[in-house]
N, C-alpha and C positions, 0 to 999 in steps of 0.2 A: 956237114955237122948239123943236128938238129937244134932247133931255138931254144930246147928246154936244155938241152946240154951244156948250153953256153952262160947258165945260172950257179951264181958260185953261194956257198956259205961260208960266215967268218966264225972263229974263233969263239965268237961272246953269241953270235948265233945258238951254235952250238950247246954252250952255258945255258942262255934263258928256256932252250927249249925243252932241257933237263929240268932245269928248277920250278920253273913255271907251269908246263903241263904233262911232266913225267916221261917225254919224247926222249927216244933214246937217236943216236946220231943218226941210224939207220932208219928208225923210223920218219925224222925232217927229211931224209935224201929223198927217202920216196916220195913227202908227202910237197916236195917245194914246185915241182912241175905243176902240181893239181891248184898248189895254190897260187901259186901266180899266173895261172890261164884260167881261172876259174872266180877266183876271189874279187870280189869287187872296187871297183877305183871311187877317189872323193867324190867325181862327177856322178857318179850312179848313185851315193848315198846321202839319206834323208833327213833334215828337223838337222838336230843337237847331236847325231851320230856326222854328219857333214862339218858341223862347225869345229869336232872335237879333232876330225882327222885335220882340218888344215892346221889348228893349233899343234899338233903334235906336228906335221911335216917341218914347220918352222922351225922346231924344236932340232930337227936335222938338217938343215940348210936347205936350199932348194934344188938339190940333184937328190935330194930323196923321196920317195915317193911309199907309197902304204897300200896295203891288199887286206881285204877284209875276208875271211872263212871259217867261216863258225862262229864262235863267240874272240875270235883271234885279232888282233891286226899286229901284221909283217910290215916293217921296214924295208926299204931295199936302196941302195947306192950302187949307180954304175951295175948294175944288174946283179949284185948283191946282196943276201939277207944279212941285216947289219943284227936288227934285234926283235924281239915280239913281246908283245903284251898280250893278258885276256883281256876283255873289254871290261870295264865296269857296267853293274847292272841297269845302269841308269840307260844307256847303248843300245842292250839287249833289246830292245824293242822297236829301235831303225833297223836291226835287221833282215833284211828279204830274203824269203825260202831259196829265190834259185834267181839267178840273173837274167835268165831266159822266160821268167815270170812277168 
């Protein structure tokens, strides 16, 4: 079984991905492998975009953790996407073109 198959979405996932940035269900399926090996963790991010993810991780206890891509950040529990936000534009400016930058 490959690692990215072993990635689930919930319910309210689902929800914000619609409401928030017009993501239809098929479009998050595709798009959850890319972000979650791609998007970047608290450790890689900078200034006030670092300080915002651990106050949001708190926000979901400490089995959850956040992925940054594009202007996005993913939740995840237990290797599921719980919920997402777009970033506020205060953010927009911690973040790095590409991880491998």
């Amino acid at each position: 079984m490959r690692y990215e198959s072993q990635l689930k979405i919930t319910k309210h996932a689902y929800k914000r991905a619609k409401e928030r940035l017009g993501w239809s269900r098929k479009a998050l399926d595709r798009m959850l492998s890319i972000i979650h090996e791609y998007g970047f963790t608290r450790h890689e991010a900078k200034g006030e975009l670092k300080k915002y993810m651990l106050k949001q991780r708190r926000k979901y206890k400490s089995k959850a953790y956040a992925r940054v891509y594009g202007e996005v950040i993913y939740f995840f529990r237990d290797r599921s996407l719980i919920t997402l936000y777009r970033l506020d534009n205060e953010y927009i400016k911690y973040l790095v073109i590409s991880k491998a930058a």
